[in-house]
C-alpha positions as CSV (number, residue, x, y, z in Angstrom):
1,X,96.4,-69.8,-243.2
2,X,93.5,-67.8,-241.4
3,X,91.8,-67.3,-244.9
4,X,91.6,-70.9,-245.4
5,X,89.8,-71.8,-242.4
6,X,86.0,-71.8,-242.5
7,X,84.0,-69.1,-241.1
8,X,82.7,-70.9,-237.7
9,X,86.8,-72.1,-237.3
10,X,87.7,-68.6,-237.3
11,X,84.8,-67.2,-234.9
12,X,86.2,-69.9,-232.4
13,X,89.7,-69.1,-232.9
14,X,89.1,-65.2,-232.9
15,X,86.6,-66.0,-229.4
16,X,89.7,-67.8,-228.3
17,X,92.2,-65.2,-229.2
18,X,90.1,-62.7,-227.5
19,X,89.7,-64.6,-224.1
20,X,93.2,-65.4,-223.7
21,X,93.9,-61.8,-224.1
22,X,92.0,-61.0,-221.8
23,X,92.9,-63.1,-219.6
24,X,97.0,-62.0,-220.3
25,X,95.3,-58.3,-219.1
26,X,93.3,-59.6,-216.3
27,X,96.4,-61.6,-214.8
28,X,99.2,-58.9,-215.5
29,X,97.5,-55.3,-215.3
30,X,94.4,-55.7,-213.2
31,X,95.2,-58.7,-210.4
32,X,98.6,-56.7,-209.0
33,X,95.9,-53.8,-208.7
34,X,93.4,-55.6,-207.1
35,X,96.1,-57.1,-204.6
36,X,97.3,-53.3,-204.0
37,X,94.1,-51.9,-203.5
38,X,93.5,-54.8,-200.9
39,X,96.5,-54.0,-198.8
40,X,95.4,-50.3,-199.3
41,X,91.6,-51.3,-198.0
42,X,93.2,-52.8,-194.6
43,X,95.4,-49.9,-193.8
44,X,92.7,-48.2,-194.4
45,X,90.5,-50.2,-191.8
46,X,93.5,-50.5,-189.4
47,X,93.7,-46.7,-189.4
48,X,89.9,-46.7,-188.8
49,X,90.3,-48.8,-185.6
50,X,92.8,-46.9,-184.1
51,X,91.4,-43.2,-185.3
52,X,88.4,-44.8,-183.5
53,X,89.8,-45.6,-180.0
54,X,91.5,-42.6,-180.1
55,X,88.4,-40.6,-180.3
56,X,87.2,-42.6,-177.3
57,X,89.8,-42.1,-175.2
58,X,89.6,-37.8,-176.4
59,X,86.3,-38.0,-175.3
60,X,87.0,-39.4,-172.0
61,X,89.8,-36.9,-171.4
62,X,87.2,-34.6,-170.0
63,X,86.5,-37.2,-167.3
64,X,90.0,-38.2,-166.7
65,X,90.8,-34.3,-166.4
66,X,88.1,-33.8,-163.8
67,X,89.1,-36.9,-161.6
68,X,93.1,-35.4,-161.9
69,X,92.0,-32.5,-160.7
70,X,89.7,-33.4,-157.7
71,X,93.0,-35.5,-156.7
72,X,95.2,-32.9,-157.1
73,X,92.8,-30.4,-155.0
74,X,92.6,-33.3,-152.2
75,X,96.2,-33.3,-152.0
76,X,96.3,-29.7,-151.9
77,X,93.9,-28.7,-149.2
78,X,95.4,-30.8,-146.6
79,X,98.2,-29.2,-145.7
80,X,101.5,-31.4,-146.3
81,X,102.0,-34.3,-143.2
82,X,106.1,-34.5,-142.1
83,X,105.1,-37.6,-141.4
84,X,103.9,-39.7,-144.0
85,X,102.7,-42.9,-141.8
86,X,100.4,-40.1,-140.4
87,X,98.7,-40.0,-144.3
88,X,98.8,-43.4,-144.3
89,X,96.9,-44.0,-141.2
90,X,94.5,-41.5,-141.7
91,X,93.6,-42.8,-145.1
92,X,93.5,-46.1,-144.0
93,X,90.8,-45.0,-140.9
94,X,88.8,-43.3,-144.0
95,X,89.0,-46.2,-146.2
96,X,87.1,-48.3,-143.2
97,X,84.8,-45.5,-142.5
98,X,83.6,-44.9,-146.0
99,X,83.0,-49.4,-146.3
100,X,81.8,-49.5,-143.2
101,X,84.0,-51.5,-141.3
102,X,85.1,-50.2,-137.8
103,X,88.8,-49.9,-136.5
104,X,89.4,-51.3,-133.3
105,X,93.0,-51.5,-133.5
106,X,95.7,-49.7,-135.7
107,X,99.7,-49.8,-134.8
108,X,102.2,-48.8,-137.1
109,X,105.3,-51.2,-137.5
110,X,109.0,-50.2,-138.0
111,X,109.5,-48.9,-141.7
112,X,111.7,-51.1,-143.6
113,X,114.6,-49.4,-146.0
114,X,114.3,-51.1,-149.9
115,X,117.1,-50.9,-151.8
116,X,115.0,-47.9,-154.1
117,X,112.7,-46.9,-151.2
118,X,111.1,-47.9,-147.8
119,X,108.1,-49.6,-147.1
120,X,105.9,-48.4,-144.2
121,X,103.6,-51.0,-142.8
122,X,100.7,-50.9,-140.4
123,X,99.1,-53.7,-138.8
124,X,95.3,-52.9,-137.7
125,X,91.8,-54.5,-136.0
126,X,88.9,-54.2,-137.5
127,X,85.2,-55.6,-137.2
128,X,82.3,-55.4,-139.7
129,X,80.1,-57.6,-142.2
130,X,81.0,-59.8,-144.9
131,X,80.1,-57.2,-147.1
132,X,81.6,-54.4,-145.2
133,X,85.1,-56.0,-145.5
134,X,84.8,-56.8,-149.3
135,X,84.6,-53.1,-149.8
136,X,87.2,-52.3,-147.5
137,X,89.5,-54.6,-149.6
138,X,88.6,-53.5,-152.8
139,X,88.9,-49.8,-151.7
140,X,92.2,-51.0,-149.9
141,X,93.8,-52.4,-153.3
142,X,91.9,-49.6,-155.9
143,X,93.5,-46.5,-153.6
144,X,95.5,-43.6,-155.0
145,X,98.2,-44.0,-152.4
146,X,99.3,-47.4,-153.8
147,X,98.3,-50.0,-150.5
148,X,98.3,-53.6,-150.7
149,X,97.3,-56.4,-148.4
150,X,100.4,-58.1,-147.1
151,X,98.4,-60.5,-144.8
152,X,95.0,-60.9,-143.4
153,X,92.8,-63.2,-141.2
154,X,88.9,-62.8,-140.5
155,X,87.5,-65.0,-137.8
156,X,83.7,-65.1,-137.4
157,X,82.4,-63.9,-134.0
158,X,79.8,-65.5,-131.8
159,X,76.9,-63.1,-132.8
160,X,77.3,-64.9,-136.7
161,X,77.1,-61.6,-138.9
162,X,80.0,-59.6,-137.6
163,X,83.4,-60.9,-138.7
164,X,86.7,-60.3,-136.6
165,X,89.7,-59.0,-139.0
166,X,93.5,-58.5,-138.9
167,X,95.5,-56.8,-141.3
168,X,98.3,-56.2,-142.5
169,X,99.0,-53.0,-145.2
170,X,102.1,-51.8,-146.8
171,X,103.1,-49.0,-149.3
172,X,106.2,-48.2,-150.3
């Protein structure tokens, strides 16, 4: 049958055999590949990512290290309070002295027992500028010993740029 076809019919059909074949290949050898080496290439850029950000965070370990260790020699040098409203009154006064802000005022209140621990509170004064306070806060809420704001009122004073404040400050 192929002998009796004339010599352009059998270039088509041979052109035609051919790209069907290779098609046939194409679709059953070299597209699973392609899909595998796909899945392959975004591991591969997942495991870049993350061997990236670990490399960050091992050259920040330096830093982290050196701030561990200028906590843990602050801690150390005091000597140990009995009395730990005593730490947290002290670092409260230099909290407001390092922002600026001055204490008039500072009371401890009556620690109250939690069901997992107890909460020590202290009600204080203070007067300073607008600015003065937003550092105190800031410092207040970003300090190593865990404080936050339980309440607090600022009331202007007649001189305009010193503000009056009351606070109150827990830890547990």
């Amino acid at each position: 049958m192929f002998k009796q076809l004339t010599k352009r019919e059998q270039l088509i059909l041979q052109g035609t055999a051919g790209i069907v074949f290779f098609g046939l290949v194409f679709h059953i050898l070299l597209n699973p590949l392609a899909q595998k080496y796909s899945v392959l290439d975004k591991k591969i850029a997942v495991t870049k990512a993350k061997l990236e950000k670990n490399q960050q965070l091992i050259a920040q370990k330096d830093f982290f290290q050196n701030v561990l260790s200028k906590l843990g020699q602050g801690t150390l040098e005091s000597e140990p309070l009995k009395d730990p409203i005593v730490g947290m009154l002290s670092e409260l006064e230099k909290l407001a002295k390092d922002s600026g802000v001055s204490l008039t005022d500072i009371r401890p209140k009556a620690a109250r027992e939690g069901v997992s621990s107890r909460e020590l509170v202290v009600d204080m004064r203070t007067e300073g500028g607008v600015k003065d306070y937003l550092k105190f806060m800031f410092n207040i809420e970003n300090s190593t010993s865990l404080f936050s704001i339980k309440k607090i009122q600022l009331n202007s004073k007649s001189n305009g740029d010193v503000l009056e404040g009351s606070f109150s400050i827990a830890r547990e």
